[in-house]
C-alpha positions, 0 to 999 in steps of 0.5 A: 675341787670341791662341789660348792652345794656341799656343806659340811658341819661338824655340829650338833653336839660332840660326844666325847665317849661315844665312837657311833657317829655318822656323815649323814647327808640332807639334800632338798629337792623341794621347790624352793629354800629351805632351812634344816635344824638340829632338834635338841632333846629339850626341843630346841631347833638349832639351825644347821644350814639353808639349802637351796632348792637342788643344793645339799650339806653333809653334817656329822651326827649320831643315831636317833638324833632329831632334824626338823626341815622349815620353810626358809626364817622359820622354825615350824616343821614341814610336813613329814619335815620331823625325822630322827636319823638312822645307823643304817640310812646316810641320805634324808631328803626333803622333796614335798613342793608346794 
């Protein structure tokens, strides 16, 4: 059965020539929902997905991609809320309350 707080994309965007992605998991333990969103290299915010406060996604993604966590219906960075994503780390999380 599997783990209702896990949500898994295939987004942001599909690398035909490249074989270096990754299953990276985002999970927020700050106080309260928050929106996680795929920063285009145009600077772009696209929405993944909104996680409650104690909830996690797993998303498929590449080194050096941005992600940018938000206060819930917003597209302003948190603080500390802007980071590119790593080949050596699988696990972001976002815990600053307010």
């Amino acid at each position: 059965m599997l783990d209702s707080s896990i949500l898994i994309l295939e987004f942001p965007i599909s690398h035909p020539q490249r074989d270096d992605s990754i299953s990276v998991k985002f999970e927020n333990k700050a106080d309260r929902q928050l929106d996680l969103h795929w920063k285009s290299p145009a600077g772009e915010l696209i929405l993944q997905g909104s996680l409650a406060m104690g909830t996690s996604m797993e998303v498929n993604t590449f080194p050096h991609h941005r992600f940018v966590w938000t206060e819930h219906g917003r597209d302003e960075a948190l603080s500390s809320g802007e980071f590119e994503i790593d080949a050596g780390k699988r696990t972001y999380t976002y815990s600053l309350s307010r």
